[in-house]
N, C-alpha and C positions, 0 to 999 in steps of 0.2 A: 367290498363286502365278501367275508367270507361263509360257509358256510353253519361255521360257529358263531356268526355275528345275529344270525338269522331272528334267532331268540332275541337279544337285548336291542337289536334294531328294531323289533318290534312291542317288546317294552314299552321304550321311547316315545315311538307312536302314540300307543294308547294312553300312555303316560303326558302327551301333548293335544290329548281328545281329537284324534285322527280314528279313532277304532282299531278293530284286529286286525293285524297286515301281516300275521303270522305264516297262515298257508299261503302268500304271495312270497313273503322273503322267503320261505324253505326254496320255492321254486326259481326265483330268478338268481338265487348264489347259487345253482347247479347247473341251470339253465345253458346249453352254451351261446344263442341267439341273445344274449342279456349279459350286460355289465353292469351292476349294481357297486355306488360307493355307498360308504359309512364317512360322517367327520368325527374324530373324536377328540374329547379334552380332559387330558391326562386318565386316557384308559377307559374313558366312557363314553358311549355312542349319543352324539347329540345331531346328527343329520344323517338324512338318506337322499338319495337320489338313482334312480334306475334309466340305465336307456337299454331300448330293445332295438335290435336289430331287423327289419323287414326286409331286406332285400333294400331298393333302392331309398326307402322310407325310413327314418329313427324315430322312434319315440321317446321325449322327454317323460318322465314323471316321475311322481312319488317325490318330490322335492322337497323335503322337512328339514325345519328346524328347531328343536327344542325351545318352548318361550323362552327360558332366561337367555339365550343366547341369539335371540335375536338380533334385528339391527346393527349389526357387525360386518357384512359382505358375505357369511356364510352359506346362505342362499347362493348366491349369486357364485361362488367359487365350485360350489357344488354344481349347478348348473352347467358352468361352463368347464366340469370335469366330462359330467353326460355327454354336453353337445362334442366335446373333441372326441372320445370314444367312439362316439357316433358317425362323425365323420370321417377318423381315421378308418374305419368297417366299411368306410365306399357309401353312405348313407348321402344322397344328393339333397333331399328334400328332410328338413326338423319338422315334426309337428308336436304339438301338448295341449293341455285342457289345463288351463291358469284357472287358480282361484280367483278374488276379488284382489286380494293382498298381494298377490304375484305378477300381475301382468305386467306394473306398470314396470318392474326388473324385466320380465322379459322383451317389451319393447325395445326397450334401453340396447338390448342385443341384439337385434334385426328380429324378431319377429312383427306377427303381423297379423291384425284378426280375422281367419280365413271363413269363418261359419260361426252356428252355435251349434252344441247339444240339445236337446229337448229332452229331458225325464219322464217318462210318465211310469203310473204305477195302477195295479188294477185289484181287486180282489179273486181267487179265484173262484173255478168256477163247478158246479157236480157235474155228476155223469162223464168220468173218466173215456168209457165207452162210447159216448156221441162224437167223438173226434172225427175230423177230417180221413178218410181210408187211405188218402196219398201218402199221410206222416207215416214215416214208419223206421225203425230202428236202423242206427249206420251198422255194417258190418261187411265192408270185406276194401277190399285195397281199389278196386275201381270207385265207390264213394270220396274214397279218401283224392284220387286225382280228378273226379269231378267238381269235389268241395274246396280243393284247393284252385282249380281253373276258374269257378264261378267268383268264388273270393278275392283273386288276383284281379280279375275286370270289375269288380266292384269297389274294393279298398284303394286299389294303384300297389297296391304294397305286395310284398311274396310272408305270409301269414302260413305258410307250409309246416313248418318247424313248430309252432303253434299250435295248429290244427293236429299234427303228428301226437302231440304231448297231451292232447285232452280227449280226443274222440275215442269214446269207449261205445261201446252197445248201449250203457246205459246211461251214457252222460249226454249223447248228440241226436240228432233225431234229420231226415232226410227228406224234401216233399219231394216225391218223386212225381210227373205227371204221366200224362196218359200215354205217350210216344217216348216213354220212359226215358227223357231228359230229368235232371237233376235241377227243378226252378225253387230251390234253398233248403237251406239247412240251420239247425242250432246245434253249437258244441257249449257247452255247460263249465265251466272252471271250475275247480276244486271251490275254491272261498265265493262262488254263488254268481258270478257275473256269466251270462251268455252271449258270445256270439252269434248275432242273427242275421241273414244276409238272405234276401229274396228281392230279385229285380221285379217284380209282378205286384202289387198291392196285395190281390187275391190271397198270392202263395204266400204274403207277410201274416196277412188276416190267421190263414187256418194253421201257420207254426205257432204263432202268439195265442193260437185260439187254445193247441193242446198244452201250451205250458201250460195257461190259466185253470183247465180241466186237470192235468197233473197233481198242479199244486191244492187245487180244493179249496173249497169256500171258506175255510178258516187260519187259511194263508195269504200274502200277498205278493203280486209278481211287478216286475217294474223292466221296460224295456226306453231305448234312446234312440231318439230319432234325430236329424240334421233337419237346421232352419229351412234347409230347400224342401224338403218333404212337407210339404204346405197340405198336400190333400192328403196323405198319409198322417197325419195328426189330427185331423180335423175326421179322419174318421175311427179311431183311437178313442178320440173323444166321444162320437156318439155310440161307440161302445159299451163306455161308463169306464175309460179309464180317466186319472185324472195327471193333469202336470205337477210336479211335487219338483223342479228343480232347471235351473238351466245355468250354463255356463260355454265361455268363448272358446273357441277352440284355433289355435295359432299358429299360423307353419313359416318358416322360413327357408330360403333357398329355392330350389326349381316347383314350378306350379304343378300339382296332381295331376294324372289324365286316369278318374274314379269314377262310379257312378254315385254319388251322394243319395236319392233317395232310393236306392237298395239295404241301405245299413238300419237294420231296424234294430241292435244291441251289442253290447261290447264285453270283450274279456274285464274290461277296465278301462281306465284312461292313461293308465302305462304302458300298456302291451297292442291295445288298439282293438 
C-alpha cells in the first residue's frame, strides 16, 4: 500500500461494510513501524492487509477482502504477505483478533487461540470537573519514557513508536499517583480507539471514569478488556457499562511474558 492507495483501500472497505478505515490507512502507508498490502484486479483495490511492527511482537490485521472476490485464497495470500513481513522485521511472536469468518484460515497456519477481547461500552457521564485529580494531561518527554516503560511490561510488545505518533496534550491523559509514579495512562488515536493500560483496577476505574466524564452524557465510550480480567469486568459492569462484543484473539510462535489484566483499550486490533 502506498500512500495514494490510502483513499481507494478505504473505499473498498466501506464499500464491503467494514466502516471508515480512512484515517487508519492515511497513517499506516506512512507509518514506518507498519507495512500495509493492497491486492488488486486489474487496477482495483480489492484486499488489504497491515502488519505492525512492535518490537519483538507483529500484528496481523485489517485482512479484507472485497465480497465478490471471495473464496479464492486471497485472504489467505494476503495474510501470509503480513505474517512474512512481520517476520522478516525480527517479529518472534504473531498475534491478531480473527473475525468469526477468518479463524478457521488462520488456524490452518499455526495459529492459535490465545484469549479473548471483551467489549464493553458505557454512556457518558456530566460533570467533567468531578474527575479523579491524579488524571491529568501528558506533556513532556519523561511521560512519554514512563508511558512507554509501563506499556512494554504490560503488552510484551515495544508500542514506543506508537505512543511517539499519537500522545499529544490533548489526545493522552496520565494517572499519576501520590509518589508520582506513573500507574497509566490513555493515548487516543486519531480514528477514535484508545490505548489504556493501568496495572491497578483502581487506576483503570478513574482513567475510564474521565473518559466517560469527557465524552458526556450524550455520547458513548466503549473500552476492551482480556478474558483474564475476570474481576475487572465484572466491575465495569456494575458500573453500568454493558458488553456489546467479543472476539478471539490468536498468536503464534513464542509465548508473551504480558500482563493481560493491565489492558483495559486499544489503538485497534491492527496496531494492538
Amino acid at each position: 500500500m502506498t500512500p495514494g492507495d490510502a483513499g481507494p483501500a478505504a473505499a473498498a472497505v466501506v464499500a464491503g461494510g467494514w466502516g471508515d478505515r480512512g484515517s487508519f490507512f492515511e497513517f499506516v502507508a506512512r507509518a514506518q513501524g507498519c507495512r500495509p498490502f493492497v491486492a488488486e484486479d486489474r487496477g482495483t483495490i480489492v484486499g488489504t492487509g497491515v502488519a505492525t511492527i512492535n518490537g519483538p511482537v507483529g500484528w496481523v490485521g485489517t485482512i479484507f477482502v472485497s465480497p465478490e472476490h471471495r473464496g479464492h485464497g486471497l485472504g489467505m495470500a494476503l495474510t501470509q504477505a503480513v505474517a512474512q513481513a512481520l517476520e522478516a522485521a525480527g517479529c518472534r511472536s504473531l498475534v491478531l483478533v480473527a473475525t468469526q469468518q477468518g479463524r478457521p484460515m488462520y488456524e490452518r497456519i499455526g495459529f492459535a487461540v490465545q484469549t479473548a477481547y471483551r467489549t464493553v461500552e458505557s454512556p457518558g457521564l456530566e460533570d467533567e470537573a468531578a474527575t479523579d485529580p491524579r488524571v491529568r494531561s501528558y506533556g513532556t518527554s519523561a511521560d512519554l519514557e514512563a508511558m512507554a516503560d509501563l506499556d512494554r511490561r504490560a503488552t510484551g510488545e515495544d508500542r514506543r513508536h506508537l505512543l511517539e505518533a499519537f500522545a499529544t496534550p490533548d489526545s493522552a491523559r496520565c494517572l499519576v499517583r501520590d509518589d508520582g509514579s506513573l500507574g497509566g495512562f490513555v493515548v487516543r488515536a486519531p480514528w477514535g480507539g484508545g490505548a489504556t493500560i493501568a496495572p491497578d483496577p483502581d487506576d483503570a476505574m478513574a482513567i475510564l471514569d474521565w473518559r466517560r466524564r469527557v465524552a458526556g452524557p450524550d455520547r458513548r465510550v466503549r473500552a476492551g478488556v482480556l478474558a483474564e480480567n475476570v474481576d475487572g469486568l465484572r466491575r465495569l459492569l456494575e458500573l453500568g457499562w454493558s458488553e456489546v462484543w467479543s472476539a478471539p484473539r490468536l498468536i503464534r510462535g513464542d509465548p508473551l511474558a504480558w500482563q493481560p489484566t493491565a489492558l483495559w483499550g486499544q489503538f485497534n486490533h491492527a496496531l494492538g
